[in-house]
MMTF fields as JSON, N, C-alpha, C and O atoms, coordinates in Angstrom:
{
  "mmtfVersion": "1.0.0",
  "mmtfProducer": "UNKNOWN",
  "numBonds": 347,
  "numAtoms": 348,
  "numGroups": 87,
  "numChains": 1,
  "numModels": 1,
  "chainsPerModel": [1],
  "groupsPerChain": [87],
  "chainIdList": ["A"],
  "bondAtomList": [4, 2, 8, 6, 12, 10, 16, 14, 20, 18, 24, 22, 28, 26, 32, 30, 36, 34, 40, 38, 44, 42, 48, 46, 52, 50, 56, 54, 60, 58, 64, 62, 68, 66, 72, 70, 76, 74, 80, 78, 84, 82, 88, 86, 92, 90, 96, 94, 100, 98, 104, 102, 108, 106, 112, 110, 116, 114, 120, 118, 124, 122, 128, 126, 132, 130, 136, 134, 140, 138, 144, 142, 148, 146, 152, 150, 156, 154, 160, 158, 164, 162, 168, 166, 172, 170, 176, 174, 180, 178, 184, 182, 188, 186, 192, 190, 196, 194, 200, 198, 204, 202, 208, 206, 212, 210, 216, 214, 220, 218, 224, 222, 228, 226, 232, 230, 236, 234, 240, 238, 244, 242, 248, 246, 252, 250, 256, 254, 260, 258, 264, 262, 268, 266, 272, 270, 276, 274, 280, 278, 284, 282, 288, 286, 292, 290, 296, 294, 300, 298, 304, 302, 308, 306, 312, 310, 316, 314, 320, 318, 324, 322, 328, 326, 332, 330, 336, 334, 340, 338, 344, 342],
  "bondOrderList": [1, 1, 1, 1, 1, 1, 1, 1, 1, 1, 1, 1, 1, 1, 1, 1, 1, 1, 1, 1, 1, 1, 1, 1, 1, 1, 1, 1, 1, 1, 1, 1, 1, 1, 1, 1, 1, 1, 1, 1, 1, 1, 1, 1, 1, 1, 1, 1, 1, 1, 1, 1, 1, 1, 1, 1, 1, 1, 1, 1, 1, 1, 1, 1, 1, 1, 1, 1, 1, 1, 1, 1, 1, 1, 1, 1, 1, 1, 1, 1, 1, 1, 1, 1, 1, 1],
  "groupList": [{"groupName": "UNK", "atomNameList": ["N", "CA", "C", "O"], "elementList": ["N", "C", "C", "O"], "formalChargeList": [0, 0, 0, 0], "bondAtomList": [1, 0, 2, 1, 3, 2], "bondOrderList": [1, 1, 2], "singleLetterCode": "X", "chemCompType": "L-PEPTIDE LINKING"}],
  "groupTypeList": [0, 0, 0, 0, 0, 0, 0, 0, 0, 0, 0, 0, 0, 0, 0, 0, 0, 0, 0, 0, 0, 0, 0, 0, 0, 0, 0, 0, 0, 0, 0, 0, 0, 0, 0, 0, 0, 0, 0, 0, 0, 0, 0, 0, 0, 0, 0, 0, 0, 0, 0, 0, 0, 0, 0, 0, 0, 0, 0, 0, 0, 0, 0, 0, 0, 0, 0, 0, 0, 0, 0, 0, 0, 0, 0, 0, 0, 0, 0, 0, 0, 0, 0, 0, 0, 0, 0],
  "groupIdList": [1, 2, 3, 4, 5, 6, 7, 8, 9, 10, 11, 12, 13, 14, 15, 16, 17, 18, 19, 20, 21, 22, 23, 24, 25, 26, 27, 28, 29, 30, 31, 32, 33, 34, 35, 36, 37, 38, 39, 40, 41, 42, 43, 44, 45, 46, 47, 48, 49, 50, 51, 52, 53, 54, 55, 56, 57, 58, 59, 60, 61, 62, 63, 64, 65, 66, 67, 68, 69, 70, 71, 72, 73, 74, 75, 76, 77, 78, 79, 80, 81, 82, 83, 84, 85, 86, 87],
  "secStructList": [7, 4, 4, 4, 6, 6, 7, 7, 6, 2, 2, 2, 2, 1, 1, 7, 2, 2, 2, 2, 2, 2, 2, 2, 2, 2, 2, 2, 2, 2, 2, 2, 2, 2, 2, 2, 2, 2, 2, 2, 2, 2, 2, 2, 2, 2, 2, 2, 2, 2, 2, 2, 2, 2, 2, 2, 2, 2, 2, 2, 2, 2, 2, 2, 2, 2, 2, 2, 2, 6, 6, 7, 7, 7, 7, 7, 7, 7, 7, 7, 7, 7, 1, 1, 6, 6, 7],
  "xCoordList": [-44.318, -43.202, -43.22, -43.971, -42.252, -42.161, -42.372, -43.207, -41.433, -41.546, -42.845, -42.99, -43.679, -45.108, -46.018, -46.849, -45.945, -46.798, -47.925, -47.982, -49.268, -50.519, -51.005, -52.184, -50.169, -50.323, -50.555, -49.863, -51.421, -51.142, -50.156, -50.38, -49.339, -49.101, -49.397, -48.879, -50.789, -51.28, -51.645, -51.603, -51.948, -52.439, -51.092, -51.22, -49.884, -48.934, -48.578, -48.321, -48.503, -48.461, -49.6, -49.12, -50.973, -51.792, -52.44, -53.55, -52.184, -52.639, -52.464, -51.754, -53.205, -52.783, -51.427, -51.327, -50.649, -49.132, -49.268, -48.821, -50.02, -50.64, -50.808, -50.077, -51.748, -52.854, -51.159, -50.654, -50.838, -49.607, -48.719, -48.319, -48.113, -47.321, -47.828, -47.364, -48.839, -49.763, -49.631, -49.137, -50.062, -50.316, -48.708, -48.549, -47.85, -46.656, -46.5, -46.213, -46.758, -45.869, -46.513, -45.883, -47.728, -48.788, -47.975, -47.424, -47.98, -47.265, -45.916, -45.694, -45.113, -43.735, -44.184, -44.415, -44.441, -44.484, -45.111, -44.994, -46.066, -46.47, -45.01, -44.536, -44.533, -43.248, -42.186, -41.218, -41.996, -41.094, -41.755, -40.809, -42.64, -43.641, -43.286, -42.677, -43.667, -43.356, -41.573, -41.148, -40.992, -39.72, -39.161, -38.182, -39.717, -39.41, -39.553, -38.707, -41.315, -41.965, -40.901, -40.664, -40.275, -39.62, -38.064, -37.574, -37.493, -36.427, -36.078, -35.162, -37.214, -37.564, -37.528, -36.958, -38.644, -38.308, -37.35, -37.2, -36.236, -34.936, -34.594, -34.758, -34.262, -33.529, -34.346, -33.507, -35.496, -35.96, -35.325, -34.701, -35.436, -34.861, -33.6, -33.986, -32.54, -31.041, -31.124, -30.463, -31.604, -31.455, -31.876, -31.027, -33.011, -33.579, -32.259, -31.597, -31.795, -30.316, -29.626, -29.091, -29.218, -27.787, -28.332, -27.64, -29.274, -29.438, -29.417, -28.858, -29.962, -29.774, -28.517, -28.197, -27.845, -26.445, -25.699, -24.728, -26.017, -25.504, -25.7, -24.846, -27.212, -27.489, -26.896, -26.956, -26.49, -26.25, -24.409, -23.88, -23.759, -22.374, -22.741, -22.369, -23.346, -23.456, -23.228, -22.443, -24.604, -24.621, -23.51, -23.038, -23.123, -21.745, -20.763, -20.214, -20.59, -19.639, -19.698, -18.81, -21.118, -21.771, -21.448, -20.875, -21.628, -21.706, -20.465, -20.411, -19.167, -17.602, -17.558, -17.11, -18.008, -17.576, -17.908, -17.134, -19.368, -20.127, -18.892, -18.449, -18.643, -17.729, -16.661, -16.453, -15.939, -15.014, -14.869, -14.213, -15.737, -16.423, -16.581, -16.314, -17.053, -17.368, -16.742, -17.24, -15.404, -14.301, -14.81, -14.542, -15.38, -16.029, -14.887, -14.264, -14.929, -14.147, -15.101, -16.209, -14.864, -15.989, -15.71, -14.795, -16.534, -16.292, -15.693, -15.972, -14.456, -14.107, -15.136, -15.357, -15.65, -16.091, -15.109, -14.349, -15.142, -14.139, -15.054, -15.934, -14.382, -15.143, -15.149, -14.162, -16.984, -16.796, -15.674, -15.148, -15.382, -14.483, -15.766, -16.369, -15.903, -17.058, -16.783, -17.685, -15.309, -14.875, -14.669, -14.475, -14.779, -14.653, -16.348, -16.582, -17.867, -18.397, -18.741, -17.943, -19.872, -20.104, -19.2, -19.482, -18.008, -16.802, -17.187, -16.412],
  "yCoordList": [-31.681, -31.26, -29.734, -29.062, -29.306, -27.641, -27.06, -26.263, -27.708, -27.381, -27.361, -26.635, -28.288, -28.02, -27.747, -28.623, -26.677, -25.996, -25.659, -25.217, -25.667, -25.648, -26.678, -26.578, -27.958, -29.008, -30.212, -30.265, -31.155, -32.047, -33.409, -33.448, -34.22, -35.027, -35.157, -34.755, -36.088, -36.881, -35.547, -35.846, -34.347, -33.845, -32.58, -31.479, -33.253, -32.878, -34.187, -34.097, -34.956, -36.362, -36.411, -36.689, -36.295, -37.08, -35.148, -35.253, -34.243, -33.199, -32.576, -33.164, -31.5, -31.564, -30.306, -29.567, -30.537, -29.85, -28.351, -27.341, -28.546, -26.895, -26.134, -25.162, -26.443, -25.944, -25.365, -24.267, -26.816, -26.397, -25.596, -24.766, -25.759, -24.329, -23.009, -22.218, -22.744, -21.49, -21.121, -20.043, -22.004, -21.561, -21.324, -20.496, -22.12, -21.801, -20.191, -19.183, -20.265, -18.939, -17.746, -16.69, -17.828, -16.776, -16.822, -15.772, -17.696, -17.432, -16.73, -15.721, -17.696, -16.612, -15.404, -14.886, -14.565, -13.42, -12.305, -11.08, -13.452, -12.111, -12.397, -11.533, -13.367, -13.126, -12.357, -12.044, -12.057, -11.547, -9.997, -9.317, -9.488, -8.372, -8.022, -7.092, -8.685, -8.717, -8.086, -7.045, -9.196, -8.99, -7.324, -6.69, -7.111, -5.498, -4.664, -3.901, -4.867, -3.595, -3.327, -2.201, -4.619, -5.246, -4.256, -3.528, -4.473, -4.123, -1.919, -1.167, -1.79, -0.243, 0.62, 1.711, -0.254, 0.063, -0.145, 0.764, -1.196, -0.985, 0.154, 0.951, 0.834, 1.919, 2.867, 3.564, 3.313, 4.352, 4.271, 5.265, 3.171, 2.997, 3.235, 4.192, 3.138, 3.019, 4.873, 5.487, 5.477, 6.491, 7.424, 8.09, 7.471, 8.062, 7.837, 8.851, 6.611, 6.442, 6.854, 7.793, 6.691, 7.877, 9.454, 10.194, 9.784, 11.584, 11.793, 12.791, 10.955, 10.869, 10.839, 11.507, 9.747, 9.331, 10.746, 11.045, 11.525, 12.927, 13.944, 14.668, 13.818, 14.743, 14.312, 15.09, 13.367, 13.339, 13.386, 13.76, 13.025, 13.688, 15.098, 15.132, 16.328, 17.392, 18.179, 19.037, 17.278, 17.434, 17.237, 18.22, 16.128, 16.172, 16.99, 17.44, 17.144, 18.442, 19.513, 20.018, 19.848, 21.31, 21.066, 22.045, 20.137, 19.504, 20.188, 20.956, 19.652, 19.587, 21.395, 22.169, 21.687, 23.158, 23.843, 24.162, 23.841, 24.446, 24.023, 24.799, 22.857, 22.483, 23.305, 23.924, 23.234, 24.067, 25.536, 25.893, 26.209, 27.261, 27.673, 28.731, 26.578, 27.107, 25.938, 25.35, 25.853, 25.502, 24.146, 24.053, 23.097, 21.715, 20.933, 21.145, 19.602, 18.617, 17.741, 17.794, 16.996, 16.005, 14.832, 14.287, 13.929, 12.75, 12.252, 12.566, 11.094, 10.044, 8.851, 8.623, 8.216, 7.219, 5.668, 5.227, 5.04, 3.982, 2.584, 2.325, 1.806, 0.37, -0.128, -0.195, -0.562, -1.421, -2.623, -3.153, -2.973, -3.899, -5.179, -5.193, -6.313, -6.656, -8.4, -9.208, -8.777, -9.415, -9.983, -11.116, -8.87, -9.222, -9.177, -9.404, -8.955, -9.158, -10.326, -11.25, -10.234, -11.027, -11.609, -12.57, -10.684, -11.07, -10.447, -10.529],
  "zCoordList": [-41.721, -42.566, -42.676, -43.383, -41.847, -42.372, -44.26, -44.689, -44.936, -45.892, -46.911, -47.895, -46.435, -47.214, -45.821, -45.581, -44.932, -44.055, -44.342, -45.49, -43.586, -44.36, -45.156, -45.497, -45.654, -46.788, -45.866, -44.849, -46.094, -45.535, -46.531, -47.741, -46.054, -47.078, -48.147, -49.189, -47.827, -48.868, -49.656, -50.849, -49.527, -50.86, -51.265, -51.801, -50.78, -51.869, -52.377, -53.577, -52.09, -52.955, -53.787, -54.886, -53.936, -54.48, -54.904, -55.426, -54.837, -54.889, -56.946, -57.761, -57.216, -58.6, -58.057, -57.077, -59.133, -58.98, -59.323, -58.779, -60.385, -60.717, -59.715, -59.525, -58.959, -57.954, -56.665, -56.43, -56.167, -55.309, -55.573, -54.757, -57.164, -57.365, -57.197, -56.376, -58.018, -58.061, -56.37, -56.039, -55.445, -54.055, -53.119, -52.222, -53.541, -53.021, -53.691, -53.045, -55.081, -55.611, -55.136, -55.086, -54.78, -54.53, -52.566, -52.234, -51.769, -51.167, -50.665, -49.995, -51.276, -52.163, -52.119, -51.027, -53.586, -53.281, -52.29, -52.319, -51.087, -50.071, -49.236, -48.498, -49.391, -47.779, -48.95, -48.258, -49.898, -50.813, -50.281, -49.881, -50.197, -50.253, -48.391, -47.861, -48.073, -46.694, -46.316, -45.815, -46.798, -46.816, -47.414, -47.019, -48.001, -48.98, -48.077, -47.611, -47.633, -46.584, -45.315, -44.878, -44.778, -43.481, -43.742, -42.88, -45.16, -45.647, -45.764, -45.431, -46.313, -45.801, -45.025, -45.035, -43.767, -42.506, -41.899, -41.082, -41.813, -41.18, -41.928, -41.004, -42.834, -43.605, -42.896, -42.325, -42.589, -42.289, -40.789, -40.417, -39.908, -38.32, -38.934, -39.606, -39.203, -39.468, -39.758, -38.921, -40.466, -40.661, -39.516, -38.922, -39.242, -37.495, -36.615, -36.395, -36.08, -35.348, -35.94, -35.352, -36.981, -37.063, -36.741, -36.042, -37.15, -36.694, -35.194, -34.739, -34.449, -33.319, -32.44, -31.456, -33.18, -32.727, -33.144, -32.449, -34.075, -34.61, -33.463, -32.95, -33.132, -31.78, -30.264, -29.312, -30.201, -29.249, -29.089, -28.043, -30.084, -30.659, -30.108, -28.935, -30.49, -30.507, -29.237, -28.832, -28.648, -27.277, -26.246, -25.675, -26.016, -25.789, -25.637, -24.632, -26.803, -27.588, -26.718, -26.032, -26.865, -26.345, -24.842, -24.363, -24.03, -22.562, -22.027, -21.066, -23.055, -22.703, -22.896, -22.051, -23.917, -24.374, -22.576, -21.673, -22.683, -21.102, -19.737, -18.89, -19.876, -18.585, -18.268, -17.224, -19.389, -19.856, -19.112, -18.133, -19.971, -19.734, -18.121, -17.552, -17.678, -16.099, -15.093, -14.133, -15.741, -14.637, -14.246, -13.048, -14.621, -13.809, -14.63, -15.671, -13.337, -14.318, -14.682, -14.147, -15.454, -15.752, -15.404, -16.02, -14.104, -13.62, -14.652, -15.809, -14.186, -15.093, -14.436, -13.247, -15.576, -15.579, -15.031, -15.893, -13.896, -13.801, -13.496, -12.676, -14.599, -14.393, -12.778, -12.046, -12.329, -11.217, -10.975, -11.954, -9.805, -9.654, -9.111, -8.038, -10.445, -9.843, -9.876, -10.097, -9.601, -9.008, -7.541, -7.101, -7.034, -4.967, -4.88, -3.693, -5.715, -5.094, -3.869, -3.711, -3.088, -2.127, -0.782, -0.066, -0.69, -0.027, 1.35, 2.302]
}
């Protein structure tokens, strides 16, 4: 049974209830604890990517300005045609 993992049956049936709550709840709060630490770190990753996603906006920017500047065109990008492969 997923839901009592670590338990065998008979000693959540025949087990004292005390004992099982105490150990679920003490459980509980490390995946609650877990979950927080887990919750943080995405915010710290989410924040790193956007500055990034900022630098590389920039760059860009700066890329087009330079092109500009010294007369280049800038390849257009055109989707493969990747329908007729193997023909």
């Amino acid at each position: 049974m997923g839901l009592w993992k670590g338990f065998k049956l008979f000693e959540v049936l025949d087990g004292n209830k005390r004992t099982l709550i105490a150990v679920l709840s003490e459980q509980l709060a490390l995946t609650n604890q877990a979950l927080e630490g887990m919750s943080e770190e995405m915010k710290v990753v989410q924040k790193d990517r956007r500055k990034l996603e900022d630098k590389v906006g920039k760059l860009e920017a700066r890329i087009q300005q330079l092109e500009k500047l010294a007369g280049v065109q800038a390849p257009v990008n055109e989707p493969e045609d990747t329908d007729n492969k193997g023909e």
